[in-house]
Backbone as CSV, one residue per row, in Angstrom:
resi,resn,N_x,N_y,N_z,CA_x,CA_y,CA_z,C_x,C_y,C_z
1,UNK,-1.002,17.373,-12.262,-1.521,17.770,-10.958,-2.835,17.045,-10.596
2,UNK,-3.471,17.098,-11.312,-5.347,15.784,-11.835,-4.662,14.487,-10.711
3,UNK,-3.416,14.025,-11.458,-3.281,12.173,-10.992,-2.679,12.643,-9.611
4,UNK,-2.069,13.880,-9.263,-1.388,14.006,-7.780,-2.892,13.694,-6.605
5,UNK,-3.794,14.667,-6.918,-4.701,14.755,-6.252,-5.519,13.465,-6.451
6,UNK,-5.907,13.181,-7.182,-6.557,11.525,-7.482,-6.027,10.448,-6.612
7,UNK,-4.408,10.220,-7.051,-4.168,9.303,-6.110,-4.294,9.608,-4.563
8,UNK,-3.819,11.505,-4.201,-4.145,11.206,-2.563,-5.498,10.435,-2.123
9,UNK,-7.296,10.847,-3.149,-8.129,10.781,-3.041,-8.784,9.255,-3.065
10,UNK,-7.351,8.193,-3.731,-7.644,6.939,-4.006,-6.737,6.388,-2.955
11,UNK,-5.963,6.496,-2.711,-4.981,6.300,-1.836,-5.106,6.921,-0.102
12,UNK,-5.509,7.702,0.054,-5.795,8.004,1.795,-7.112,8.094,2.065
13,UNK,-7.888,8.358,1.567,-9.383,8.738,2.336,-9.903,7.901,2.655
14,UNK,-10.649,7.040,2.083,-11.732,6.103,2.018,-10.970,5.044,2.844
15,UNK,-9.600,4.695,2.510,-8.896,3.589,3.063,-8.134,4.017,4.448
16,UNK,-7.838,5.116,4.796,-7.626,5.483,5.906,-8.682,5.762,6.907
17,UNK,-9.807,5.941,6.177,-11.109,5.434,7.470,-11.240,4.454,7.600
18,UNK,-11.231,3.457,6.985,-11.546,2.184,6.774,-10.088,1.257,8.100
19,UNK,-8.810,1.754,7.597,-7.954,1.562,8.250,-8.030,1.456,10.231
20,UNK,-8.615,3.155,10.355,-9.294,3.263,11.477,-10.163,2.095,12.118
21,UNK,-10.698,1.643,11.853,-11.458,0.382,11.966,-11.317,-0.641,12.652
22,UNK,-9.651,-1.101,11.864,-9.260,-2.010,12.400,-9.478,-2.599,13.984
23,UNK,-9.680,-3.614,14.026,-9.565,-4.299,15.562,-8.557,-3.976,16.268
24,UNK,-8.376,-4.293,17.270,-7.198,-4.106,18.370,-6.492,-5.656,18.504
25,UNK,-4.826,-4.739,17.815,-4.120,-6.235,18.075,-4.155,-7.201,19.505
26,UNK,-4.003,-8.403,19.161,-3.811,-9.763,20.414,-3.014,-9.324,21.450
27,UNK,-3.774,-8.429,22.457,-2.227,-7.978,24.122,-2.210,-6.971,23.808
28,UNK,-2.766,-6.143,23.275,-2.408,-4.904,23.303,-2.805,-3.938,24.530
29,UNK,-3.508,-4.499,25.317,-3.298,-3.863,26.784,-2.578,-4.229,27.657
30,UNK,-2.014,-5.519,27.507,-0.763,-5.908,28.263,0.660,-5.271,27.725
31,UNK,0.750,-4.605,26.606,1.884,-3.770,26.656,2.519,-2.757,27.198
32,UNK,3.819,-1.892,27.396,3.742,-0.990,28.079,3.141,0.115,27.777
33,UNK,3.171,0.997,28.388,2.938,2.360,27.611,4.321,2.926,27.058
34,UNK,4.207,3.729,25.865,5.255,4.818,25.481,5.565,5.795,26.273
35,UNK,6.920,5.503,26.910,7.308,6.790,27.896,6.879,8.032,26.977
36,UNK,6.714,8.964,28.250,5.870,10.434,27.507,7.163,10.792,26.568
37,UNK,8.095,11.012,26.248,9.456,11.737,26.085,9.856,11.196,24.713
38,UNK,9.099,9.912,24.702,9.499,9.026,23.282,8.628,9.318,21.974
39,UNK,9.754,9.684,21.040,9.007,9.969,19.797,7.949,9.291,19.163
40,UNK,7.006,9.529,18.741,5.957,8.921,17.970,6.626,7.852,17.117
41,UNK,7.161,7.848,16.282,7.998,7.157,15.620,9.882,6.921,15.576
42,UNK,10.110,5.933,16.268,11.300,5.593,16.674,11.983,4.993,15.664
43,UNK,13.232,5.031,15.463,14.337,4.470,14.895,13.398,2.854,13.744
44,UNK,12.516,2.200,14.447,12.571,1.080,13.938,11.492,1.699,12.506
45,UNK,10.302,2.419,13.207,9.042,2.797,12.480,10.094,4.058,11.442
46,UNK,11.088,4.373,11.804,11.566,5.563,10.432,12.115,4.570,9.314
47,UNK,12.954,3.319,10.018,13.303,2.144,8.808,12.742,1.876,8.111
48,UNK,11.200,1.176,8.845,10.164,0.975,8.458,9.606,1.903,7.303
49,UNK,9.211,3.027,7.643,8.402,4.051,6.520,9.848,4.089,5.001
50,UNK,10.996,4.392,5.626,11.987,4.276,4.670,12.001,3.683,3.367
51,UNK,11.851,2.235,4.072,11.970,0.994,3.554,10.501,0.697,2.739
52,UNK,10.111,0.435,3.218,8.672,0.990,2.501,8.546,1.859,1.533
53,UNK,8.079,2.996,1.887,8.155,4.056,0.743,9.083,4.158,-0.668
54,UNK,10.110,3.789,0.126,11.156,3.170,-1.085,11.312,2.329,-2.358
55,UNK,10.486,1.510,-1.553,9.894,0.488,-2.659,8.955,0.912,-2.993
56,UNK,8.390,1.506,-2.701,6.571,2.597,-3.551,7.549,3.319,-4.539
57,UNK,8.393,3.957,-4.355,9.046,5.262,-5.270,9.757,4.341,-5.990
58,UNK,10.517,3.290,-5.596,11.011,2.065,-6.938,10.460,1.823,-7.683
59,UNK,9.387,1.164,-7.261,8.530,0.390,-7.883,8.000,1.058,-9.410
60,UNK,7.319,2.760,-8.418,6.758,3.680,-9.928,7.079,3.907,-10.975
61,UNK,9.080,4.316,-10.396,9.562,4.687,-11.417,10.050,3.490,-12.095
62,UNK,10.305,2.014,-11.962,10.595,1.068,-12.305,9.364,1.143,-13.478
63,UNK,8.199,1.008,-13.128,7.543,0.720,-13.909,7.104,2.012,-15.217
64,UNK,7.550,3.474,-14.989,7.571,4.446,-16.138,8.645,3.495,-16.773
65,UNK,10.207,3.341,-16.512,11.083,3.212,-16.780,10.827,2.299,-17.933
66,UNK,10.200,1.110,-17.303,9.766,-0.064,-18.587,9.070,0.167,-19.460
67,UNK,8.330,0.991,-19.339,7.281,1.907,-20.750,7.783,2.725,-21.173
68,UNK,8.536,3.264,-20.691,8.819,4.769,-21.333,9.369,4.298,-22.608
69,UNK,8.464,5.332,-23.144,8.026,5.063,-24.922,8.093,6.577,-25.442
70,UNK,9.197,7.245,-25.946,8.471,8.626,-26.265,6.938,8.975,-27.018
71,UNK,7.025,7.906,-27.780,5.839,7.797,-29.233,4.255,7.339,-28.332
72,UNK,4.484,6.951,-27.324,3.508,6.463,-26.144,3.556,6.759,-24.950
73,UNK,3.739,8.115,-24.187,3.929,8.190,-23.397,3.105,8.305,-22.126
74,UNK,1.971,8.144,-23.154,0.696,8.593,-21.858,0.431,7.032,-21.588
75,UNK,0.788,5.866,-22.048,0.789,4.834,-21.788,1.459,4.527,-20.366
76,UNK,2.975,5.059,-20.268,4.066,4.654,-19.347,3.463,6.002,-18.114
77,UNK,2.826,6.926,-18.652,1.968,7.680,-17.406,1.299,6.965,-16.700
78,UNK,0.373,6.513,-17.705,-1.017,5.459,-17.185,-0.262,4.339,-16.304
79,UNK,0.751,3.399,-16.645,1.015,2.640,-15.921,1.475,2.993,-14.266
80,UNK,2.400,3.964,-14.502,3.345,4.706,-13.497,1.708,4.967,-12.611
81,UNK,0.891,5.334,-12.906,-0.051,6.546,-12.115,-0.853,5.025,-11.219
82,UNK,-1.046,4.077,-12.411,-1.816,2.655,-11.575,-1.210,1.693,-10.649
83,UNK,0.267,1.490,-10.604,1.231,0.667,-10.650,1.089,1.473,-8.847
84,UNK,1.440,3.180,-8.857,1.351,3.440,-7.826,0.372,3.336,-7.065
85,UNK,-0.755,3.081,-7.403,-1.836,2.943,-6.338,-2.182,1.439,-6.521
86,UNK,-1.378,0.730,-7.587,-1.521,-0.828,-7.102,-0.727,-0.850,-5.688
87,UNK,0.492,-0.530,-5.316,1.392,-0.877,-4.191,0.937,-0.130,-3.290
88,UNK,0.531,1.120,-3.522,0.060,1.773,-2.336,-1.532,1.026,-1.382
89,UNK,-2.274,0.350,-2.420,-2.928,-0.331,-1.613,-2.631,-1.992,-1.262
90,UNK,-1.449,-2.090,-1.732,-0.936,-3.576,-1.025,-0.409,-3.396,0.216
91,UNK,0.289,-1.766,0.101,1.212,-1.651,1.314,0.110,-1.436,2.514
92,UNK,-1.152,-0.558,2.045,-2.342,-0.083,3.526,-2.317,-1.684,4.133
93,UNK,-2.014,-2.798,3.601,-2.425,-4.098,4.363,-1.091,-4.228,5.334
94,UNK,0.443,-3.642,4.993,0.898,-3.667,6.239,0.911,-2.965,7.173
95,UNK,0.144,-2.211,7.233,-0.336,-1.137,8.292,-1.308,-1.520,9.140
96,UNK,-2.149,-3.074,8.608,-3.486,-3.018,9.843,-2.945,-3.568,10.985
97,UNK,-1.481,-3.611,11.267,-0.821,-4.233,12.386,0.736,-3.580,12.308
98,UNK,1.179,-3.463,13.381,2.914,-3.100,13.281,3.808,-4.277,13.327
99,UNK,3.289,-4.779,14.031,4.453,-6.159,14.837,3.928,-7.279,14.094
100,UNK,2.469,-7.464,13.805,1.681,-8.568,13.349,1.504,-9.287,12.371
101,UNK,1.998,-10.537,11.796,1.566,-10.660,10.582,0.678,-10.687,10.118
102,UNK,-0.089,-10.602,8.659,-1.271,-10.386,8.224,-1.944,-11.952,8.543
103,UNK,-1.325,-13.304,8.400,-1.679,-14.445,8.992,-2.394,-14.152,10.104
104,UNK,-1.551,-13.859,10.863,-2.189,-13.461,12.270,-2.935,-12.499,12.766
105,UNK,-2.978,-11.632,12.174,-4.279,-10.107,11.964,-5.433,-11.235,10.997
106,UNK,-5.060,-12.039,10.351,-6.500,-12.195,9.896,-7.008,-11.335,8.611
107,UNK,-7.341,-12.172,7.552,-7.539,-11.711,6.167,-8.436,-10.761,6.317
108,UNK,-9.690,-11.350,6.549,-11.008,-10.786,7.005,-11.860,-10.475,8.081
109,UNK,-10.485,-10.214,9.305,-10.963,-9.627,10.075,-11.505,-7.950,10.318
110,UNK,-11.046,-7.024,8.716,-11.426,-5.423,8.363,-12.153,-5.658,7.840
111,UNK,-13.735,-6.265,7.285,-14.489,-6.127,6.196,-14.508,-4.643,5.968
112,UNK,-14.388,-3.458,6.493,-14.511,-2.169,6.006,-13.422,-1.776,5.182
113,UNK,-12.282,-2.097,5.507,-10.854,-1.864,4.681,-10.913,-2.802,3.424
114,UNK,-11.500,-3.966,3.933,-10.978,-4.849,1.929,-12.219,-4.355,1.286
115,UNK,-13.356,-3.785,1.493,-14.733,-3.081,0.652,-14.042,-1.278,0.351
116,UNK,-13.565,-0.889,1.270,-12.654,0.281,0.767,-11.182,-0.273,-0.558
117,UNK,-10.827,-1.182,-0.179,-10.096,-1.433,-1.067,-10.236,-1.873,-2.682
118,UNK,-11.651,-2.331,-2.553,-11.923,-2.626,-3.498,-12.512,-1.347,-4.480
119,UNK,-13.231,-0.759,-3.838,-14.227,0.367,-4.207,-12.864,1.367,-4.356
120,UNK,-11.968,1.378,-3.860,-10.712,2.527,-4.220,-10.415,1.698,-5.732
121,UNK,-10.389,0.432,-5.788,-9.636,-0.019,-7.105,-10.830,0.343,-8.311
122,UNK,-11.870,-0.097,-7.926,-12.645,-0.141,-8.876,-12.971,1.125,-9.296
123,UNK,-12.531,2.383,-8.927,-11.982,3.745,-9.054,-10.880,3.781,-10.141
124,UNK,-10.071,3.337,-9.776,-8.975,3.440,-10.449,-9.158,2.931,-11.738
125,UNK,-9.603,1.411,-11.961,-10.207,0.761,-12.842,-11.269,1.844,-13.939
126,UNK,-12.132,2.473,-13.132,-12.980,3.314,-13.884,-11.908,4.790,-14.679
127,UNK,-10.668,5.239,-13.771,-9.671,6.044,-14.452,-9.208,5.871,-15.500
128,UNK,-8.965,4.491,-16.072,-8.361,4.153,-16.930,-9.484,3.985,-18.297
129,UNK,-10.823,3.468,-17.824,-11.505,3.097,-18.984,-12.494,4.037,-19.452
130,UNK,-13.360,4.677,-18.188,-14.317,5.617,-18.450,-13.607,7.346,-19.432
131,UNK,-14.253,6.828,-20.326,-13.783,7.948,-20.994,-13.837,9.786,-20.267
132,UNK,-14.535,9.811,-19.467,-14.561,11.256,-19.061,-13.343,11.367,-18.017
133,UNK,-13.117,10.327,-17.033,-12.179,10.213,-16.440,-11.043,10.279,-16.860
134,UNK,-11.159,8.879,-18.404,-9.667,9.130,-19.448,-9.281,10.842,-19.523
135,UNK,-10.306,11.354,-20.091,-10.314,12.719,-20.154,-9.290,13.596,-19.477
136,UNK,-10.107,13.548,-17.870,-9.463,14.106,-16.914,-8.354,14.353,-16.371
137,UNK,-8.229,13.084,-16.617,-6.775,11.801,-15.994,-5.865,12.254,-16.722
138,UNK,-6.108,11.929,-18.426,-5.052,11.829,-19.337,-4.326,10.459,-18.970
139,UNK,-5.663,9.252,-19.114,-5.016,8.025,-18.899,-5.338,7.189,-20.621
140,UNK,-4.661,6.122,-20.281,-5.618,5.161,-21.928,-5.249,4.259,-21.268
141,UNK,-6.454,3.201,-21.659,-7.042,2.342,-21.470,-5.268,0.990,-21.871
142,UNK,-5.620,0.577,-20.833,-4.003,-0.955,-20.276,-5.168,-2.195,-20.705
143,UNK,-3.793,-3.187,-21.219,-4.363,-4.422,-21.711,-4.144,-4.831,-20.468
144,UNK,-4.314,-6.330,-20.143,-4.875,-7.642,-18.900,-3.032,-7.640,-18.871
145,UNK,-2.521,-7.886,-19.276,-0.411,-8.229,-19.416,0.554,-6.573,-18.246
146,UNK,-0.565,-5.380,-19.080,-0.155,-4.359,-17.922,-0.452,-4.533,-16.482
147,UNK,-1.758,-4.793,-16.608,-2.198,-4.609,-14.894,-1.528,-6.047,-14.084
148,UNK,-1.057,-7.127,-15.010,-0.274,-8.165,-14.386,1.228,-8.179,-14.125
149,UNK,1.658,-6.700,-15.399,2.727,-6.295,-14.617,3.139,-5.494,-13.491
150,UNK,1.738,-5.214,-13.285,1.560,-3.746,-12.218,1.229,-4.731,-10.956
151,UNK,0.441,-5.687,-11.144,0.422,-6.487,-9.861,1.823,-7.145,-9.122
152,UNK,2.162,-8.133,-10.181,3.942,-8.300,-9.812,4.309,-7.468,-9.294
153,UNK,4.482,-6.332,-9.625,5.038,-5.068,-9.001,4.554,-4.709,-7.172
154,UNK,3.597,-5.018,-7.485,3.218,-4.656,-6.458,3.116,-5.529,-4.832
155,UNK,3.449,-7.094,-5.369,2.610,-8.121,-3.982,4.194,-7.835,-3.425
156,UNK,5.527,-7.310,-3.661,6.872,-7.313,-2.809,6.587,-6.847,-1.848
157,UNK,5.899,-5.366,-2.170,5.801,-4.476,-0.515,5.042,-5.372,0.719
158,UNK,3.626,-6.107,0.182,3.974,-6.996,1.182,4.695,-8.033,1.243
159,UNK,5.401,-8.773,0.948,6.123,-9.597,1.506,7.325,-8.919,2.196
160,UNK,7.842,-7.803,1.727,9.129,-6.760,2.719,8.311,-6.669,3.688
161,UNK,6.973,-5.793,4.188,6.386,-6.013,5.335,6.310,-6.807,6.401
162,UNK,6.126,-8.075,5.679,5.882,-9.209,6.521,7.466,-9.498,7.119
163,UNK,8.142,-9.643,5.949,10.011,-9.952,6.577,9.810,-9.427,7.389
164,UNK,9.933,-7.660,7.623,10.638,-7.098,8.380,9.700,-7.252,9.696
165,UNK,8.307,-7.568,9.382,7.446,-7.945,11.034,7.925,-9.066,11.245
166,UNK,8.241,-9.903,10.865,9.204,-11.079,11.701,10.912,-10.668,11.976
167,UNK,11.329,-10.734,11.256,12.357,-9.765,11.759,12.731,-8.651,13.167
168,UNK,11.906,-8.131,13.172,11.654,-7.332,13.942,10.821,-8.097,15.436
169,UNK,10.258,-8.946,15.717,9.670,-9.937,16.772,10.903,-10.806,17.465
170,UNK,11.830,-11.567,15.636,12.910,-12.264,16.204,14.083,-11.312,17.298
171,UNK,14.358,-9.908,16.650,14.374,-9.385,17.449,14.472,-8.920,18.849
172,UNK,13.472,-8.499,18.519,13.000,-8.246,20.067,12.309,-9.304,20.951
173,UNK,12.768,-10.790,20.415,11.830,-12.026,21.489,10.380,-12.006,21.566
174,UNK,9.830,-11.230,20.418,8.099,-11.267,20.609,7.569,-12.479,19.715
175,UNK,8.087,-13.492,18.896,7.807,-14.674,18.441,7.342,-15.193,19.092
176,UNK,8.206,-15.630,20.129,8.306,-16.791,21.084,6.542,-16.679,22.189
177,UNK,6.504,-15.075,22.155,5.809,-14.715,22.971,4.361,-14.872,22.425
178,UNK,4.409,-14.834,20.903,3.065,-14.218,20.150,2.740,-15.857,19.758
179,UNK,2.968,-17.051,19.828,3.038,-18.117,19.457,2.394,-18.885,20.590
């Protein structure tokens, strides 16, 4: 219950203000408005979260799956618990735009979101090593080979992001337009 609440605390707060932040995409007052009647999230944005999330819940259990060690199990915890908030903060980067690629949103156009991002990791980082946290957590300390399997793991969600924001432009003819 410790790592449930941790990750919401590493995973939404700090980076969902930070998120807030963001600039205002290229035209975004030349778009229409959302008829009043239309759901907040339509058919494309439920794929979207689907598809997404999906690969967050793959990914985790992919990565218990590869540890799971009975004789070590707080190991394949530890990974599972980091692995998820490795992807969960790869994925906050396809969120600083819907339609947009991150090319085109611009690396460093959030300095508040990549200093939240970092300061969320270097959190996490401290979960694993600081012993009172170990404590807390019920984490142990990952060699440099884990957190490189936890990264692998993690850079897909964006690149599915990015597909499906081009995808989704080819689409609907907004390439042609955003170019």
């Amino acid at each position: 219950p410790v790592q449930i609440l941790w990750t919401n605390l590493i995973t939404d707060g700090v980076t969902a203000v930070a998120l807030g932040l963001e600039p205002a995409e290229r035209g975004v007052m030349r778009r229409s408005p959302r008829t009043p009647g239309a759901p907040l999230l339509g058919r494309t944005g439920l794929v979207s979260v689907a598809l997404l999330g999906g690969y967050v819940g793959l990914a985790t259990l992919f990565l218990f799956y590869v540890y799971a060690d009975p004789a070590d199990a707080d190991r394949a915890r530890t990974i599972a618990f980091c692995g998820l908030i490795l992807v969960e903060k790869a994925n906050v980067l396809n969120f600083r735009s819907l339609t947009a690629p991150l090319a085109e949103v611009g690396f460093l156009s959030n300095p508040w979101l990549l200093r939240a991002i970092v300061a969320m990791l270097a959190l996490q980082v401290a979960a694993v090593y600081a012993p009172p946290l170990q404590e807390l957590l019920h984490t142990v300390p990952l060699d440099a080979v884990d957190w490189l399997v936890m990264l692998a793991v993690s850079v897909p969600v964006i690149v599915v992001g990015e597909v499906w924001k081009r995808r989704q432009r080819i689409a609907t003819g907004e390439a042609e337009s955003a170019a």
